[in-house]
N, CA, C and O atoms as a Tinker XYZ file with bonds, in Angstrom:
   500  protein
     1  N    -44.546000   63.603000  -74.960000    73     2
     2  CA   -43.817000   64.810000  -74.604000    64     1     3
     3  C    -44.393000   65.332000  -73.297000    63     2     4     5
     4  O    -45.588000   65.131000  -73.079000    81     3
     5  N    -43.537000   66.085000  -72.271000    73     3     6
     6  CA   -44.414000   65.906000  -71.244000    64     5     7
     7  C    -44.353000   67.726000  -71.026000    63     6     8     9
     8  O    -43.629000   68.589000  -71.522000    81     7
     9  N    -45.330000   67.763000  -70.179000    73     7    10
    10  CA   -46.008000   69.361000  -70.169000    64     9    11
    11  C    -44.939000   70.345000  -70.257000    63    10    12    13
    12  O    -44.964000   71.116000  -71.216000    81    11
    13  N    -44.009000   70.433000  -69.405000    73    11    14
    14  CA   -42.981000   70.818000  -68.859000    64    13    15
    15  C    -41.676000   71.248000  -70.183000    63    14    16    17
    16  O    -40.885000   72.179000  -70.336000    81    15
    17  N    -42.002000   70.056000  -70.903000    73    15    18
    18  CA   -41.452000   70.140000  -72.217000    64    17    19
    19  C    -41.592000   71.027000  -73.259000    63    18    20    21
    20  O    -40.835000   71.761000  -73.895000    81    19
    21  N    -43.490000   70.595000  -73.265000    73    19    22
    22  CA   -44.181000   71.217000  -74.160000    64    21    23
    23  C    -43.838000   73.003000  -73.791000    63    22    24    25
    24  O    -43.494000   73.738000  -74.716000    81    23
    25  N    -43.946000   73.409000  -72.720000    73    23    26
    26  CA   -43.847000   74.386000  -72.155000    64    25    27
    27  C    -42.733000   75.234000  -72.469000    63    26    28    29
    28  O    -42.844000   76.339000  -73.000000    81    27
    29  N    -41.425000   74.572000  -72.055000    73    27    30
    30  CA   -40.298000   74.933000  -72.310000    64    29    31
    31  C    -40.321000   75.256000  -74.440000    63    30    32    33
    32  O    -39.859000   76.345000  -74.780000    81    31
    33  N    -40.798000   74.382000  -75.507000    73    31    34
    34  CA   -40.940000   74.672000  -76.350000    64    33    35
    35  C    -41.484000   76.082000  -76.738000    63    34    36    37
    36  O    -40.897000   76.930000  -77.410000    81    35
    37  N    -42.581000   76.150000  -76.242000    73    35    38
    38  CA   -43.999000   77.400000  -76.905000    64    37    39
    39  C    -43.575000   78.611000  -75.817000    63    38    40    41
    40  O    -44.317000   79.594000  -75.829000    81    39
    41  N    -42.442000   78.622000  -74.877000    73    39    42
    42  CA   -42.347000   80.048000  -74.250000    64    41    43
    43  C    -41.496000   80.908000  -74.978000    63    42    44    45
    44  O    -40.309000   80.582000  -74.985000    81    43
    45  N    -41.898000   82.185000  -75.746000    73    43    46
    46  CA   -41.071000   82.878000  -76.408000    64    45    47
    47  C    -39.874000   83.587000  -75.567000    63    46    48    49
    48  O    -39.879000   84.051000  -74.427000    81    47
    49  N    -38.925000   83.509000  -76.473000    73    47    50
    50  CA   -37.886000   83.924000  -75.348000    64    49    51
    51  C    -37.000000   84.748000  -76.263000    63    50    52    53
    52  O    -36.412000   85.649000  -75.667000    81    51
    53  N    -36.723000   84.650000  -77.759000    73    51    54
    54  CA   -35.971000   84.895000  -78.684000    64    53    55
    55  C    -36.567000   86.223000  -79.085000    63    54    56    57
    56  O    -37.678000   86.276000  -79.614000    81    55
    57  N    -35.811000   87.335000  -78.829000    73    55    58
    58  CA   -35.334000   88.609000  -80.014000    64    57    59
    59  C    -35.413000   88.238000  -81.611000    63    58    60    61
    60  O    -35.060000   87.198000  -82.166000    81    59
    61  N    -35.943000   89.328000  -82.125000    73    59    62
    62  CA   -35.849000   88.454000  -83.956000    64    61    63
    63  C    -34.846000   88.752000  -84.176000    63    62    64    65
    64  O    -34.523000   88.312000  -85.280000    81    63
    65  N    -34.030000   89.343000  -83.684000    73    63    66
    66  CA   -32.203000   89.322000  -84.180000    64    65    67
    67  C    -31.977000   88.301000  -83.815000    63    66    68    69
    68  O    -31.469000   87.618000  -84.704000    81    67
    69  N    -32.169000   87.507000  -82.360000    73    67    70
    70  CA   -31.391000   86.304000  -82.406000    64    69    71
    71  C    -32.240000   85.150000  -82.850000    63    70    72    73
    72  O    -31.634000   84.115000  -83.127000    81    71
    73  N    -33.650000   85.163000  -82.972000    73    71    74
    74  CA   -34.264000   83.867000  -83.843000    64    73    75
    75  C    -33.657000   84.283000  -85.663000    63    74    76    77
    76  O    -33.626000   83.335000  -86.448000    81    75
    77  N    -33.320000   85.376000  -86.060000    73    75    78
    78  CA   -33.003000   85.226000  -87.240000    64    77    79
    79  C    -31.338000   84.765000  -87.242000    63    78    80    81
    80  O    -30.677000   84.235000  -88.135000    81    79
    81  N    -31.065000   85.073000  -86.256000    73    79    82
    82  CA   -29.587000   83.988000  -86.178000    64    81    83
    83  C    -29.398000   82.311000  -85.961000    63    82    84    85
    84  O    -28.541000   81.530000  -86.374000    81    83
    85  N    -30.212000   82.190000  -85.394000    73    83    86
    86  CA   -30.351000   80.763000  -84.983000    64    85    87
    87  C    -30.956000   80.402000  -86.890000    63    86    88    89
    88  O    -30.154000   79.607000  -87.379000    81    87
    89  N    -31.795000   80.691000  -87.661000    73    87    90
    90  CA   -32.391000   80.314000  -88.810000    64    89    91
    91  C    -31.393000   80.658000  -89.777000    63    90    92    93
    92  O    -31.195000   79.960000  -90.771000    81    91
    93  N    -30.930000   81.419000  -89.593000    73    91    94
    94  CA   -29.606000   81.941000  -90.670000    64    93    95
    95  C    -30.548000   82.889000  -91.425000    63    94    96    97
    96  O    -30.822000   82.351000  -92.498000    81    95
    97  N    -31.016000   83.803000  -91.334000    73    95    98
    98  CA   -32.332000   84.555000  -91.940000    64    97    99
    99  C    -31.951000   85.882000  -91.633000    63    98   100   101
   100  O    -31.256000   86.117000  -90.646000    81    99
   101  N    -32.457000   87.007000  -92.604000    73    99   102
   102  CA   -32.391000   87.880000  -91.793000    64   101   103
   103  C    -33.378000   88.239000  -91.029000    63   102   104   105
   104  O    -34.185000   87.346000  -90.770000    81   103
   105  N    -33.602000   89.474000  -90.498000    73   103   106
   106  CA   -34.998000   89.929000  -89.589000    64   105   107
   107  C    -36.184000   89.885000  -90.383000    63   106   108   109
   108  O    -37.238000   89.388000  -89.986000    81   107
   109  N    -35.953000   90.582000  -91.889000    73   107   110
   110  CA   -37.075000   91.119000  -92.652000    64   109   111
   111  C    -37.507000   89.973000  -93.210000    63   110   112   113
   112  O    -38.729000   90.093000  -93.298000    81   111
   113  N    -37.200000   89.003000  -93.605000    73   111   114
   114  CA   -37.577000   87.597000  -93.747000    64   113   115
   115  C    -38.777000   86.757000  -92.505000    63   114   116   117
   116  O    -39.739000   86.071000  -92.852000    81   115
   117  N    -38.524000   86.945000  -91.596000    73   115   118
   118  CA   -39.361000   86.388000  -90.668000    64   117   119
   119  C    -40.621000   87.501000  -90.301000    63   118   120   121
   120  O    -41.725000   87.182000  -89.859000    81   119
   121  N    -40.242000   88.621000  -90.545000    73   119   122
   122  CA   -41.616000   89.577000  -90.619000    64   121   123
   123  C    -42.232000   89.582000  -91.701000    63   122   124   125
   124  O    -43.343000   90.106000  -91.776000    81   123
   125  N    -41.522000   88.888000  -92.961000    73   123   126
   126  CA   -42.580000   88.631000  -93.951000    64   125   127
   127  C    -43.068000   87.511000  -93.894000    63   126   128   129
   128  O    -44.168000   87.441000  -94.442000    81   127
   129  N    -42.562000   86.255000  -93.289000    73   127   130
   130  CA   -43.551000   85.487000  -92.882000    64   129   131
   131  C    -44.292000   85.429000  -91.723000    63   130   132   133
   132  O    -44.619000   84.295000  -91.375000    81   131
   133  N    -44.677000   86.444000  -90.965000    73   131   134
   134  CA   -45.370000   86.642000  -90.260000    64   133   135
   135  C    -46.394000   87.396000  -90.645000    63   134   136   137
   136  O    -47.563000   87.220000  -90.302000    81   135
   137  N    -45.881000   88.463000  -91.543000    73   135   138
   138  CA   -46.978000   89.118000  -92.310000    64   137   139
   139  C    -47.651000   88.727000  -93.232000    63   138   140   141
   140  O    -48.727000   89.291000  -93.428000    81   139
   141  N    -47.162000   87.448000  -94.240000    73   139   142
   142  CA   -48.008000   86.066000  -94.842000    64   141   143
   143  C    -48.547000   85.097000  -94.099000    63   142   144   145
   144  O    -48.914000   84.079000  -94.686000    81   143
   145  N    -48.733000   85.213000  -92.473000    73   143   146
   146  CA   -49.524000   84.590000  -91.689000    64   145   147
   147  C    -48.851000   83.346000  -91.424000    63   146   148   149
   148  O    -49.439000   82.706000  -90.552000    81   147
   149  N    -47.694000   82.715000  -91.931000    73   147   150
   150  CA   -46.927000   81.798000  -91.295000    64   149   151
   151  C    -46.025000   81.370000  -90.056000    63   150   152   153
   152  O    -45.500000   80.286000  -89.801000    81   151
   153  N    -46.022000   82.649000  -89.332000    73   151   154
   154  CA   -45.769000   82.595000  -88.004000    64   153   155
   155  C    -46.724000   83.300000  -87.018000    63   154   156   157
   156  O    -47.848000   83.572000  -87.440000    81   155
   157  N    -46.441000   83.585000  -85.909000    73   155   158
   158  CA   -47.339000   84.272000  -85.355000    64   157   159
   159  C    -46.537000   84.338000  -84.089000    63   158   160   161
   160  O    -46.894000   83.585000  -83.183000    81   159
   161  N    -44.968000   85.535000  -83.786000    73   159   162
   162  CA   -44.725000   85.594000  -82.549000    64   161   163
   163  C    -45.312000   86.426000  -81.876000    63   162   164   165
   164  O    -45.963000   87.400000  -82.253000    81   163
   165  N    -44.925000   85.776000  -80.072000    73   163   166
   166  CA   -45.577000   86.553000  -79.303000    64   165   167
   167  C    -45.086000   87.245000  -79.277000    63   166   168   169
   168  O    -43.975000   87.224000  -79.807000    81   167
   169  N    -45.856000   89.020000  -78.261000    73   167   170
   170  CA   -45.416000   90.539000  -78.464000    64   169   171
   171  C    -44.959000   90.633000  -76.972000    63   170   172   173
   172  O    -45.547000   89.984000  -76.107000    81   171
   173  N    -43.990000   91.383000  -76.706000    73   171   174
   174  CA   -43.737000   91.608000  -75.304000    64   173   175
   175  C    -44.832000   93.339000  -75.213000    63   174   176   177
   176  O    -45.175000   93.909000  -76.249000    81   175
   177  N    -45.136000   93.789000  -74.038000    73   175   178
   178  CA   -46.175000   95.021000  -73.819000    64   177   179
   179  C    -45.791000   95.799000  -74.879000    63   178   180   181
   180  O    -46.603000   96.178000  -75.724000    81   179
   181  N    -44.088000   96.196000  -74.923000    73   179   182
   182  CA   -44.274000   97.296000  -76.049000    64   181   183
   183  C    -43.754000   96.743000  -77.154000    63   182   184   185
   184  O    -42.653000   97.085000  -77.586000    81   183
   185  N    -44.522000   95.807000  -77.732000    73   183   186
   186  CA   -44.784000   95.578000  -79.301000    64   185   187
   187  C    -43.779000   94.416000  -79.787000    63   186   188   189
   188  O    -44.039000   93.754000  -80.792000    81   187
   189  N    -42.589000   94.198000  -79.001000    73   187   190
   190  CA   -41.243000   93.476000  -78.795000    64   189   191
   191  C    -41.708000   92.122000  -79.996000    63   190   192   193
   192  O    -42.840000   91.710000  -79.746000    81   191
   193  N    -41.264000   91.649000  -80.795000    73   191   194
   194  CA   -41.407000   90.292000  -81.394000    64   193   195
   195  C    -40.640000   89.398000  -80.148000    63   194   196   197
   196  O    -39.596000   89.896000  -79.728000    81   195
   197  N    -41.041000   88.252000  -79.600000    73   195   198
   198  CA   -40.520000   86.827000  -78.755000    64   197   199
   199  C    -40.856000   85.584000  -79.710000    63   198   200   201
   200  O    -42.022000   85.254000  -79.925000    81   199
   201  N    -39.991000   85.059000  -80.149000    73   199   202
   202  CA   -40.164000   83.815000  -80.929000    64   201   203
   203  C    -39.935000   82.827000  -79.756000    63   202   204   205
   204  O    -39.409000   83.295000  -78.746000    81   203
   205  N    -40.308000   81.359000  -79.776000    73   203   206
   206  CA   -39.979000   80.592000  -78.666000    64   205   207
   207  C    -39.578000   79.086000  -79.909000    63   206   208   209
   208  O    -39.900000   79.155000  -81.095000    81   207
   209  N    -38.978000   78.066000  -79.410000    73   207   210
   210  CA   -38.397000   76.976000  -79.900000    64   209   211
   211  C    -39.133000   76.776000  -81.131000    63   210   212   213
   212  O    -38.687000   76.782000  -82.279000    81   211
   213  N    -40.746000   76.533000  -80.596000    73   211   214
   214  CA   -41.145000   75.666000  -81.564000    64   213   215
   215  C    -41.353000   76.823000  -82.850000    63   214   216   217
   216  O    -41.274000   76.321000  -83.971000    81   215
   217  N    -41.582000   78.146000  -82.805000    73   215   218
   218  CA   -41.794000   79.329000  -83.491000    64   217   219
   219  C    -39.778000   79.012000  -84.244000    63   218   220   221
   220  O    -40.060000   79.407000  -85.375000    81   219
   221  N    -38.971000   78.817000  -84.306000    73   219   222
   222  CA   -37.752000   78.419000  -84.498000    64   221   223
   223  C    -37.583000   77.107000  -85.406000    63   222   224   225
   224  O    -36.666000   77.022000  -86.224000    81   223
   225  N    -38.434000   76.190000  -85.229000    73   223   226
   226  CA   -38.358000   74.852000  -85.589000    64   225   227
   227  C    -39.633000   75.257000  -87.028000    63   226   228   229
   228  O    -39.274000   74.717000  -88.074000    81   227
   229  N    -40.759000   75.954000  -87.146000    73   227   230
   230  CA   -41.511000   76.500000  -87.697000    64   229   231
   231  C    -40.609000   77.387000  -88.949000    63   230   232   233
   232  O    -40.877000   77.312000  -90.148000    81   231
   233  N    -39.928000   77.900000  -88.586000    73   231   234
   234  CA   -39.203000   78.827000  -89.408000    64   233   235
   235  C    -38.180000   77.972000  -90.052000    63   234   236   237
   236  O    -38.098000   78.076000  -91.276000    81   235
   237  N    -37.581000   77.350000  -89.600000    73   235   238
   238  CA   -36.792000   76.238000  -89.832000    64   237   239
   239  C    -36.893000   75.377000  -91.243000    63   238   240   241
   240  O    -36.040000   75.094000  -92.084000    81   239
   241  N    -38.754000   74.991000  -91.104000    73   239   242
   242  CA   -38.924000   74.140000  -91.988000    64   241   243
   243  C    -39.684000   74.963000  -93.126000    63   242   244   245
   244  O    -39.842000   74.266000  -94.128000    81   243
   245  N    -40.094000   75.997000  -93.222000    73   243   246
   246  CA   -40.664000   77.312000  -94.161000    64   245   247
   247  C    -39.419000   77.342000  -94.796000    63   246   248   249
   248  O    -39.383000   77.331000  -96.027000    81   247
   249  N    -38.227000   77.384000  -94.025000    73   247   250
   250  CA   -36.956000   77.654000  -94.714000    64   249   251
   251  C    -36.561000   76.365000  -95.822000    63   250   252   253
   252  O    -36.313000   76.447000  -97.025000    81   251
   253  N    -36.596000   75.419000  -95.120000    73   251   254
   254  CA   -36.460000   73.710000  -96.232000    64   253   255
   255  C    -37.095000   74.320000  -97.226000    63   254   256   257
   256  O    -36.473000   74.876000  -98.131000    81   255
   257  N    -39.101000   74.263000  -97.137000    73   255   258
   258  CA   -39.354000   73.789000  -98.130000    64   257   259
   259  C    -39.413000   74.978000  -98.726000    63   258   260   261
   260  O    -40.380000   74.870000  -99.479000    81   259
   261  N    -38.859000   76.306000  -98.878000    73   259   262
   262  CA   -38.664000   77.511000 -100.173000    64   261   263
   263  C    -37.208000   76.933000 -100.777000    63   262   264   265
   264  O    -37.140000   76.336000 -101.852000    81   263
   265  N    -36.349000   77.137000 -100.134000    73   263   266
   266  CA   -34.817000   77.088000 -100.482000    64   265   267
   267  C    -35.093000   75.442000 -101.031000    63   266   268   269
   268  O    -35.604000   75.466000 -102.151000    81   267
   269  N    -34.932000   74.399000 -100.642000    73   267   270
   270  CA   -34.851000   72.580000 -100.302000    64   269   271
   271  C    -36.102000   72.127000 -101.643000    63   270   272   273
   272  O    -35.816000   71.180000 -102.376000    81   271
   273  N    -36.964000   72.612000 -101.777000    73   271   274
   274  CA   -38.179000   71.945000 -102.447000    64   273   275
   275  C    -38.658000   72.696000 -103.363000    63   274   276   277
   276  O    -39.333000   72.087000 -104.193000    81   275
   277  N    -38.517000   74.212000 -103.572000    73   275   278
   278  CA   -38.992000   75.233000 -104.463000    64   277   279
   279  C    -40.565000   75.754000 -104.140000    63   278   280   281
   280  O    -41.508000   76.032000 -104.881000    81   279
   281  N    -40.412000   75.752000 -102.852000    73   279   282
   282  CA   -42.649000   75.908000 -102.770000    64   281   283
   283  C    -42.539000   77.271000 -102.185000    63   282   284   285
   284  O    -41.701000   77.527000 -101.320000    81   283
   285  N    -43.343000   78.109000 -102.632000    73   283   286
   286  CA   -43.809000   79.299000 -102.508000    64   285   287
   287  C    -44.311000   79.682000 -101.070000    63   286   288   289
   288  O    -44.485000   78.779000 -100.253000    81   287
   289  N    -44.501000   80.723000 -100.803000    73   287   290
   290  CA   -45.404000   81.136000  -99.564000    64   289   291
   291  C    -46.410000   80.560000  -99.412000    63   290   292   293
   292  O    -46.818000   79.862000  -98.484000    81   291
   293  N    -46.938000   80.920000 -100.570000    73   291   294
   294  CA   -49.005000   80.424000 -100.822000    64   293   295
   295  C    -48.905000   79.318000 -100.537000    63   294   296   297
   296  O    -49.676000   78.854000  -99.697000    81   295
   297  N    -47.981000   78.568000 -101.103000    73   295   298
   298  CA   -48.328000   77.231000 -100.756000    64   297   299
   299  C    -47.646000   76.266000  -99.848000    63   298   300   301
   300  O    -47.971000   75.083000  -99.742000    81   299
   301  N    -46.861000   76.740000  -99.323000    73   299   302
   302  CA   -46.447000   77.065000  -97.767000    64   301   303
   303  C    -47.762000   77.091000  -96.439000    63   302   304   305
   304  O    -48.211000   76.309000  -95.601000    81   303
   305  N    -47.997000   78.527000  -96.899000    73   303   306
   306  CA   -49.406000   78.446000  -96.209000    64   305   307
   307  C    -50.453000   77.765000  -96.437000    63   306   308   309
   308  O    -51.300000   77.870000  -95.549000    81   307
   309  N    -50.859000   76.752000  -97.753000    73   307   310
   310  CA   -52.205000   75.426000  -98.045000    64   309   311
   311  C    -51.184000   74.728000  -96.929000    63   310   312   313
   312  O    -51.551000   74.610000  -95.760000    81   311
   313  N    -50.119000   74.358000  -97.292000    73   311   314
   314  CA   -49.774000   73.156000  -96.332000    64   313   315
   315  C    -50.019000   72.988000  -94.962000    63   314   316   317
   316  O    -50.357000   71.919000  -94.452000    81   315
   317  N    -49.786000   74.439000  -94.144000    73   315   318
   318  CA   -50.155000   74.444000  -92.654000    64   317   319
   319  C    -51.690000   74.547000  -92.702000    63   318   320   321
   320  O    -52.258000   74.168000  -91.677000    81   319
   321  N    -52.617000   75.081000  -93.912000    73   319   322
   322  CA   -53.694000   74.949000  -93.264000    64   321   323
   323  C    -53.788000   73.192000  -93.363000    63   322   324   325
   324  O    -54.204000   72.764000  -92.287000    81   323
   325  N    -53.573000   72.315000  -94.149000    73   323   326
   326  CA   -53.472000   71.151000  -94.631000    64   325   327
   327  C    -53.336000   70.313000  -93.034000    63   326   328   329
   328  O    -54.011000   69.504000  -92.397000    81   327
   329  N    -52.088000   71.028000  -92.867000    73   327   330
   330  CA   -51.619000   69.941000  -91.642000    64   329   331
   331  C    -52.399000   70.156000  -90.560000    63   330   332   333
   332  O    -52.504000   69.280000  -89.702000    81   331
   333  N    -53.245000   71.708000  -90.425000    73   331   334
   334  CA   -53.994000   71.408000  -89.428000    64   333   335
   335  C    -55.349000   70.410000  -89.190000    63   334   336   337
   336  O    -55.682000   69.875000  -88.132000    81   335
   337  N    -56.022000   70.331000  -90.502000    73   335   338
   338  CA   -56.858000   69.571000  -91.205000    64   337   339
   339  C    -56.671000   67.823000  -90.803000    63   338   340   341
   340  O    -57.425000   67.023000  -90.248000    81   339
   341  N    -55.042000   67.686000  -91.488000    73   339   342
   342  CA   -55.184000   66.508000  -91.621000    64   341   343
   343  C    -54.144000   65.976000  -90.744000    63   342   344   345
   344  O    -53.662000   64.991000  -91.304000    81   343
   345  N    -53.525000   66.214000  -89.496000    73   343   346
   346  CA   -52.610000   66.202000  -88.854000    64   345   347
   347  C    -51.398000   66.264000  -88.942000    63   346   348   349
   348  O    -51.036000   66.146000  -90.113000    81   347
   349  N    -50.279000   66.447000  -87.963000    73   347   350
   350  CA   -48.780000   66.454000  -88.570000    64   349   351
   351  C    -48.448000   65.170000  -89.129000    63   350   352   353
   352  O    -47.333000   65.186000  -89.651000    81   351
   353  N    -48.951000   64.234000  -89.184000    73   351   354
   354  CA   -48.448000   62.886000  -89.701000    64   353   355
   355  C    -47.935000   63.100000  -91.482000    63   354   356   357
   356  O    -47.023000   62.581000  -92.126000    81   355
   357  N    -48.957000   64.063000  -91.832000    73   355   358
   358  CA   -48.298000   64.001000  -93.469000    64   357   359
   359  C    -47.377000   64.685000  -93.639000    63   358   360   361
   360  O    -46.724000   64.209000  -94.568000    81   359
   361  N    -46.645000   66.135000  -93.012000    73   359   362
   362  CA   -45.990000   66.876000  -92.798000    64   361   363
   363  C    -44.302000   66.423000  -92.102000    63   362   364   365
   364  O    -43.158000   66.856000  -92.245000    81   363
   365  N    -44.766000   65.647000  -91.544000    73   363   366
   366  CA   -43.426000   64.882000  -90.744000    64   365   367
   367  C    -43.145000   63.833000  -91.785000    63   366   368   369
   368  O    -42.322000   63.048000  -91.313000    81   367
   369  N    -43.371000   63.614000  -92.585000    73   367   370
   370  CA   -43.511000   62.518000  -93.268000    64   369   371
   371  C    -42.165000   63.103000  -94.192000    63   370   372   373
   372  O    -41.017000   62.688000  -94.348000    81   371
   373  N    -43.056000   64.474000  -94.798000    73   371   374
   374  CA   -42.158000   65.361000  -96.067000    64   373   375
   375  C    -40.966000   65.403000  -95.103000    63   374   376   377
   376  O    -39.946000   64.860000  -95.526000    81   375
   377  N    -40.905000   66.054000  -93.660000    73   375   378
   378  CA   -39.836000   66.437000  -93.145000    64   377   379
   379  C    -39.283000   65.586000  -93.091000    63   378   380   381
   380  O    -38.153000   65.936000  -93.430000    81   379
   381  N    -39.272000   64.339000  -92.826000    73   379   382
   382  CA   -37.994000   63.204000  -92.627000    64   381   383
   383  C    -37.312000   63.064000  -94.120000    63   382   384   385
   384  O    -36.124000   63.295000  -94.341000    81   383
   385  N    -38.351000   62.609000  -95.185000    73   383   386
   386  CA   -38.029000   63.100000  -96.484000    64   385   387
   387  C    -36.820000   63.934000  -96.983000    63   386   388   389
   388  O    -35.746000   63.684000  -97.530000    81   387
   389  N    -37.353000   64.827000  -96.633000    73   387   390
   390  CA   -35.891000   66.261000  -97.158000    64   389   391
   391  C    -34.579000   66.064000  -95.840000    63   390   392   393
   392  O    -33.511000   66.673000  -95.766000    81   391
   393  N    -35.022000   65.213000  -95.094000    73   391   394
   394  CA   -33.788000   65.566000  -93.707000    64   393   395
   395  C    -33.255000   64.328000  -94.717000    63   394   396   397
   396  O    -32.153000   64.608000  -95.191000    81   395
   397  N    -33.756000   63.084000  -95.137000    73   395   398
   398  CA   -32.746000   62.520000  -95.891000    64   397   399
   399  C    -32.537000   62.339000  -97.064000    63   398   400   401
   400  O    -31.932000   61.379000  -97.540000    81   399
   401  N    -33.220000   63.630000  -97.897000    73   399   402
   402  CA   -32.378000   63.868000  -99.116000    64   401   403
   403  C    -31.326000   64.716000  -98.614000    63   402   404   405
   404  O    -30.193000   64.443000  -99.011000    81   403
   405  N    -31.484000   65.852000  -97.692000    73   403   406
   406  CA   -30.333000   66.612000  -96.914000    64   405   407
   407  C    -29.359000   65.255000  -97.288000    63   406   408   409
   408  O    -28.911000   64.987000  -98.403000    81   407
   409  N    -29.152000   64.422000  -95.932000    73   407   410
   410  CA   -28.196000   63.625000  -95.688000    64   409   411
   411  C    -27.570000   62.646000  -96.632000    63   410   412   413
   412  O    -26.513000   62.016000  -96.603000    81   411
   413  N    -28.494000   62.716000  -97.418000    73   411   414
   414  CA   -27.403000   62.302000  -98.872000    64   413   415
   415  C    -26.961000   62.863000 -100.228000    63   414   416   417
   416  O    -26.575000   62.315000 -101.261000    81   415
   417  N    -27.139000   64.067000  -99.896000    73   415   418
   418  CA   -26.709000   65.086000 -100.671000    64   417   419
   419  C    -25.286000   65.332000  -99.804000    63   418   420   421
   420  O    -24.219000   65.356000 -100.417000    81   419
   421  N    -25.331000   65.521000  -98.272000    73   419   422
   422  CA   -23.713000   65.783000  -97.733000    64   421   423
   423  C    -23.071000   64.296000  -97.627000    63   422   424   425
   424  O    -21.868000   64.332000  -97.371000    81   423
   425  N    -23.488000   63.309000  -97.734000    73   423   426
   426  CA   -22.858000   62.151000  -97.877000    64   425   427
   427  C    -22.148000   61.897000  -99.604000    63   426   428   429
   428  O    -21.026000   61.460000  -99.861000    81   427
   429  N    -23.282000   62.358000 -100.647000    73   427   430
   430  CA   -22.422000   62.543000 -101.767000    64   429   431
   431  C    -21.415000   63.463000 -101.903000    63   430   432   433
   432  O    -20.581000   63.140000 -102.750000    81   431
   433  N    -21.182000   64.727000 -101.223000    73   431   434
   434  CA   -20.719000   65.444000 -101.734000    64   433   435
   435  C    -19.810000   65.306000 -100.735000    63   434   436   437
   436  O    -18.848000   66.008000 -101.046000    81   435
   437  N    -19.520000   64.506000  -99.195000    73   435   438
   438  CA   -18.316000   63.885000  -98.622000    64   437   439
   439  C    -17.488000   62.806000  -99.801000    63   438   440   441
   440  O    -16.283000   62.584000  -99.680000    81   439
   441  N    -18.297000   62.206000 -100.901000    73   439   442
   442  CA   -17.723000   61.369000 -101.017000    64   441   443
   443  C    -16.771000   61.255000 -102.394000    63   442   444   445
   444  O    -16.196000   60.322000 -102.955000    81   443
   445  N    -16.945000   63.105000 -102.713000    73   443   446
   446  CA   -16.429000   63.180000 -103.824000    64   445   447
   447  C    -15.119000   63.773000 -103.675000    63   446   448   449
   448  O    -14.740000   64.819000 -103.147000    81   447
   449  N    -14.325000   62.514000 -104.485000    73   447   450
   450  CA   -12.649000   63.225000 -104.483000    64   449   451
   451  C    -12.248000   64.439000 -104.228000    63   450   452   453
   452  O    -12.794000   65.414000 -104.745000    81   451
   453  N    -11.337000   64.520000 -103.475000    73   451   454
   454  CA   -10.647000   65.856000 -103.944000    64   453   455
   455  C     -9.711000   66.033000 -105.273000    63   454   456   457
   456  O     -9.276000   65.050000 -105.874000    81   455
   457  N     -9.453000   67.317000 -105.656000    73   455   458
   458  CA    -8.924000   67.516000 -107.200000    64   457   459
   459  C     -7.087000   67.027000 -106.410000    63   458   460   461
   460  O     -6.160000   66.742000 -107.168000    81   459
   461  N     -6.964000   67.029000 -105.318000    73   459   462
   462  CA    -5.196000   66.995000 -105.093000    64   461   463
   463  C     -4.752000   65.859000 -105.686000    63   462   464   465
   464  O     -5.233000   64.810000 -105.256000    81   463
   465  N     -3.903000   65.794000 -106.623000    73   463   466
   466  CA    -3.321000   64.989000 -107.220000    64   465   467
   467  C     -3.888000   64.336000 -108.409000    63   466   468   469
   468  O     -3.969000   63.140000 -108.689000    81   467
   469  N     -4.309000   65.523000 -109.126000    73   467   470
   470  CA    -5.436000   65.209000 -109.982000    64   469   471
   471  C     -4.486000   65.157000 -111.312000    63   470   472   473
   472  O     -3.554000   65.955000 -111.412000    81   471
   473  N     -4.659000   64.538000 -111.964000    73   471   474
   474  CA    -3.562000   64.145000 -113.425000    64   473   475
   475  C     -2.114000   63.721000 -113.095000    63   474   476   477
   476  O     -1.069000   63.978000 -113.693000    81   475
   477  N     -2.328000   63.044000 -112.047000    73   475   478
   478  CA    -1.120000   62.554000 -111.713000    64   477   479
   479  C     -1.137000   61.192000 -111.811000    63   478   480   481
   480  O     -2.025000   60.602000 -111.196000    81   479
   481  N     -0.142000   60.401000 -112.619000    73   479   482
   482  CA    -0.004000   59.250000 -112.843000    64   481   483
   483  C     -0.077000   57.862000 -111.247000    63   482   484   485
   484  O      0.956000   57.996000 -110.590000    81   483
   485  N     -0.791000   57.001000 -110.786000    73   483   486
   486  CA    -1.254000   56.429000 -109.760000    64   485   487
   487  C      0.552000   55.762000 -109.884000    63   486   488   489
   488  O      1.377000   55.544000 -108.997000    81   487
   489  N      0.611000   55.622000 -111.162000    73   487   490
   490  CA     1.831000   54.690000 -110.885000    64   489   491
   491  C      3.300000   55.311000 -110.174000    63   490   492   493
   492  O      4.247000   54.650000 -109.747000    81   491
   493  N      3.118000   57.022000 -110.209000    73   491   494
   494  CA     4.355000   57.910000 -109.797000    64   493   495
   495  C      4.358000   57.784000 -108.358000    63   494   496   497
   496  O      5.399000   58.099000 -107.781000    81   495
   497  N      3.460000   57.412000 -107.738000    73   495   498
   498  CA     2.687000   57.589000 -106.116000    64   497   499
   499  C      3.446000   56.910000 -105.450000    63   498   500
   500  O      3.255000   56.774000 -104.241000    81   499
């Protein structure tokens, strides 16, 4: 990833009205995980919350694994201390994980009939 990148990621730029839009969240949701120590946006002078990409992508996946996996705050928070410990390798691991139970959960549920023409004889067709 190159600096420039990295950069463009970690510069806060987002209002928590619009990082809680981009997450589908409301506001008070991301100040409680900030106030459970799972985020940490930057402050503009007067007090302003700035979320930046990767603070977005962070929230993102707090969001998977409560809603997606059933895991709590607390243990939400072992995991990031975890991943700092033991690198993102185990963490990306879960995330590809749930991105493709995601994707086959909307692939099953593309692949289920519709009810139109439901008790209708194949042979009337």
């Amino acid at each position: 990833m190159s600096e420039a990148h990295l950069k463009k990621d970690t510069r806060p730029v987002y209002v928590i009205s619009v990082a809680a839009t981009l997450v589908a969240a409301h506001p008070r949701t991301l100040r409680i995980y900030e106030d459970e120590g799972l985020i940490c946006p930057a402050r503009t002078p007067t007090n302003i919350r700035l979320y930046s990409d990767e603070d977005i992508r962070r929230i993102t996946w707090i969001r998977h694994l409560t809603r997606e996996r059933g895991v709590n705050l607390a243990g939400i928070r072992l995991l990031f201390e975890l991943e700092e410990r033991l690198g993102a390798r185990i963490l990306e691991a879960l995330y590809a994980e749930g991105t493709r139970d995601r994707a086959a959960k909307q692939a099953a549920a593309a692949a289920v009939p519709t009810t139109e023409g439901a008790g209708a004889d194949p042979d009337d067709r």
